[in-house]
N, C-alpha and C positions, 0 to 999 in steps of 0.2 A: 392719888387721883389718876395719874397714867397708867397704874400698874391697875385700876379696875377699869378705865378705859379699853385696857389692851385684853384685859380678860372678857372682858364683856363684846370687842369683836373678835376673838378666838371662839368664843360661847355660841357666837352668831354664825360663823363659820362654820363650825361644829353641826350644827342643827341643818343648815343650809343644804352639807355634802351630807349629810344622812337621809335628810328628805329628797334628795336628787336620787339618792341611789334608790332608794325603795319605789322612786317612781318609776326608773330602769327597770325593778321588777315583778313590775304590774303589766298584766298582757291586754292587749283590746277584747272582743268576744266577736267572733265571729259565728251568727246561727242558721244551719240549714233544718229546716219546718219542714213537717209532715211528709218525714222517711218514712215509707212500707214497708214494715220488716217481717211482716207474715201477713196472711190472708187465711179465714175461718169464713168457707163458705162466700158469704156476702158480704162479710165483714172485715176492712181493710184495717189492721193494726198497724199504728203510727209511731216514730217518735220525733224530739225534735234534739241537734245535735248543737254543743255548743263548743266551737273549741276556743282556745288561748291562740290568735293570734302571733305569732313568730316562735311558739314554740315546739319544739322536737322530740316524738314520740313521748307525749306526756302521758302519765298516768288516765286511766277512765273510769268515771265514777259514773252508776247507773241510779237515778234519782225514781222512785214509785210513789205514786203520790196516796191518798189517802182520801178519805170519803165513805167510811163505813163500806166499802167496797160495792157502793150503789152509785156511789158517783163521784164527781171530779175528775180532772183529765191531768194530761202532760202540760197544759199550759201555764199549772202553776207549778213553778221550779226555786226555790227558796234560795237555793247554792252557787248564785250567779258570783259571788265575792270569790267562791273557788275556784273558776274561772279565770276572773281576774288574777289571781293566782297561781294557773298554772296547771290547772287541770283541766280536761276538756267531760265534759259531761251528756249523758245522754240521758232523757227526759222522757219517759215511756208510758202508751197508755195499755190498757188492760180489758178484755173482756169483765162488762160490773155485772153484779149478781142479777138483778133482774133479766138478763139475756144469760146468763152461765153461769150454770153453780162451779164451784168448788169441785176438781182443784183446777179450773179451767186459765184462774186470775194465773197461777201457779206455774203452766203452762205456758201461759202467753207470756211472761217475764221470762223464764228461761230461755223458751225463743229468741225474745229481746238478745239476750245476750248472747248465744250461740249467732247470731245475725253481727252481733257487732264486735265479733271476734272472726270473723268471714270479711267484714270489710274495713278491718285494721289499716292495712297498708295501705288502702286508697283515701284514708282519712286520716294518714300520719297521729294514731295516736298506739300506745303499748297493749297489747290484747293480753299479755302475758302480765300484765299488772291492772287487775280491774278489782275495785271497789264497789258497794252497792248500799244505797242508805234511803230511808222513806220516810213517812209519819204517819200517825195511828194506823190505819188497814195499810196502809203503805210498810211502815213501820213492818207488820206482822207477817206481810208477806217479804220481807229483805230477810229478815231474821229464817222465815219459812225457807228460802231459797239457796239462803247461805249456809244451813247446815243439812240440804238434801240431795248436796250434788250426785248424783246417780241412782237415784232412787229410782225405782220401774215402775211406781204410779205415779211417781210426782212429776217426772223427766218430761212426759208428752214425745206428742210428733208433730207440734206446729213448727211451720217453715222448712225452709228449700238449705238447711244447714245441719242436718243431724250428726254430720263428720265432725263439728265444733264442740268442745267442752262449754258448758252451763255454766261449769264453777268458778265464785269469786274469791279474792286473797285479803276481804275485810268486808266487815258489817259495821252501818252505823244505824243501829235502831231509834227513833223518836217515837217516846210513849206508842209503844207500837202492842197489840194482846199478845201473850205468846202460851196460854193455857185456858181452852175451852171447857175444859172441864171444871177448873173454880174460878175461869172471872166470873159469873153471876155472881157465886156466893160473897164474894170479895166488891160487891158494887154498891155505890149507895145508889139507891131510889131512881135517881134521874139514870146513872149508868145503864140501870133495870131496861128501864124505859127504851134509852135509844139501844141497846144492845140486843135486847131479845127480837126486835123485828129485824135486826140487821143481820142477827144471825138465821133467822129461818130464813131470810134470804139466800146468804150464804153457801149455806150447810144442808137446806132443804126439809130441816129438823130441827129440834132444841136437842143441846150436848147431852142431857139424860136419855134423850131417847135413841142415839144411835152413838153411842158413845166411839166407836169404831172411827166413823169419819170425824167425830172430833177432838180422837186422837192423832188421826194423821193432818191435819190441820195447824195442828199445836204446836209451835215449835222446843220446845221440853221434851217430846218424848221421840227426838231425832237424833239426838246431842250424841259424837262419839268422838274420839280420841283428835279425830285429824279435822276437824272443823275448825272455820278461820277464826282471827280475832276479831272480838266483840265492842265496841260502843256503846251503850244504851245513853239517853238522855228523856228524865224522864219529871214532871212535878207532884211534890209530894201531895197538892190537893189536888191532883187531876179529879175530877168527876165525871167521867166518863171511860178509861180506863185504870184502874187501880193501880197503885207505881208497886204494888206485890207482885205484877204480872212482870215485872221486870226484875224485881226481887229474885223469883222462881227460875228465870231464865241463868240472873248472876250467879243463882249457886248452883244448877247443875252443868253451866261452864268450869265453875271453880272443883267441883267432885271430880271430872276431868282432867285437872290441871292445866286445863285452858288459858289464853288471855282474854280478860272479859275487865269494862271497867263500866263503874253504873254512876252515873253524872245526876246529880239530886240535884234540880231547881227547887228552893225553898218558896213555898207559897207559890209555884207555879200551877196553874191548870193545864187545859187541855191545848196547849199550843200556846202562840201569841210570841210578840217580837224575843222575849229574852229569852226562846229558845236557838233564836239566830242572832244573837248583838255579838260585838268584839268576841267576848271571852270564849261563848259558844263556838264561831267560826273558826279561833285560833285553835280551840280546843282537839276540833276534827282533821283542819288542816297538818296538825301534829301529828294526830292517829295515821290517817293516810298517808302524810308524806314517811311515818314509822315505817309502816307495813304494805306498802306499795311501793317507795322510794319516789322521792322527788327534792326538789330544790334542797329545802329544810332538812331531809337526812342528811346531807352533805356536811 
């Protein structure tokens, strides 16, 4: 009876100094809203900055959100646990298609990020380790971003930073398209549906008819030797982007010899919590702290 007494407060002790320490390395969030990181004309591009609290040039993750690229803003940011975490992230919006086609979203994201590699040091966080992750058109354009660093129509001239490098050192794709040319044929019905008007948004065209810009659009037909490593998370019933669009993406990473890992939610669709629960967070928090360096590679 003592000896499970004595186990049972070692047991409790045990638990005690573990959850102490994990609380030690959880950060608060500290967020500064509506940075201007470039200006188009009349229109002021935002984003909002969130960093970890007490810590020391931590990695930066650049978060794009999603909306059929007709809408949605920065101020939905999914990734706040990574934060907590230890990563400072930055939450950016986008010129959407109804004000600017393609490749303008394109554009304005690499801004983003040439801007927040310009003001590194005054916001103590690593310019030289930046990550970049989205969902569906969000999604499309990380993947789009993260394998065109220097491209001479994709690069732009937005912003007061063109001395700054664009490029990131990870992708974390969420059911994001990455081939206009057969997601229709690969959509069921509804996909049909929301996809064809979002893309003549877009693109200004359906993919048969100017196949040219929806091949540079695409992220598939970018893909070369020194492009960074890949995440995808995708559900195998999404109904509205096909999980072959991720499919397509995994093996002409892998033709490459790339790193590319393709994360299959069973019975997921188009979003929804269990693409962010424990397992997912832990999942990315790995990738990143892999291939960016932070706490966890240590």
């Amino acid at each position: 009876m003592r000896w499970c007494l004595w186990s049972l407060i070692v047991l409790s002790l045990t638990i005690a100094v573990s959850s102490s320490a994990s609380a030690q390395d959880r950060f608060e969030i500290q967020v500064s809203r509506d940075i201007e990181f470039a200006k188009v004309g009349d229109i002021s591009l935002k984003l909002d900055l969130y960093r970890p609290v007490g810590a020391t040039s931590p990695p930066l993750l650049v978060w794009v959100h999603g909306g059929a690229w007709r809408a949605g803003s920065k101020d939905s940011m999914p990734l706040g646990e990574l934060v907590k975490r230890g990563f400072a992230i930055a939450s950016i919006d986008y010129r959407l298609s109804p004000v600017a086609k393609f490749p303008a979203q394109v554009h304005d994201c690499k801004a983003a990020i040439r801007f927040l590699r310009a003001k590194a040091k005054q916001n103590d966080y690593d310019a030289s380790r930046i990550g970049i992750a989205g969902s569906s058109a969000g999604g499309h354009l990380v993947a789009e971003i993260g394998v065109t660093n220097g491209h001479p129509t994709l690069e732009g001239t937005i912003g007061e930073h063109p001395d700054q490098s664009s490029s990131v050192q990870a992708i974390v794709d969420y059911y994001g398209p990455t081939n206009f040319l057969t997601i229709l044929k690969q959509s069921t019905p509804h996909g049909v549906s929301v996809r064809v008007p979002a893309l003549q948004l877009l693109l200004g065209s359906q993919p048969e008819e100017n196949s040219a810009i929806a091949k540079l659009a695409s992220p598939v037909f970018h893909i070369d030797k020194d492009d960074p490593p890949l995440l995808m998370i995708h559900g195998d019933q999404d109904p509205q982007v096909p999980i072959n669009q991720s499919h397509e993406l995994h093996g002409r990473y892998k033709e490459f010899g790339l790193t590319a890992t393709l994360e299959v939610i069973h019975g997921g669709a188009h979003g929804g919590p269990k693409f962010y629960d424990d397992a997912r967070i832990d999942l990315v928090e790995h990738f990143f702290a892999k291939h960016l360096g932070n706490r966890l590679a240590n």
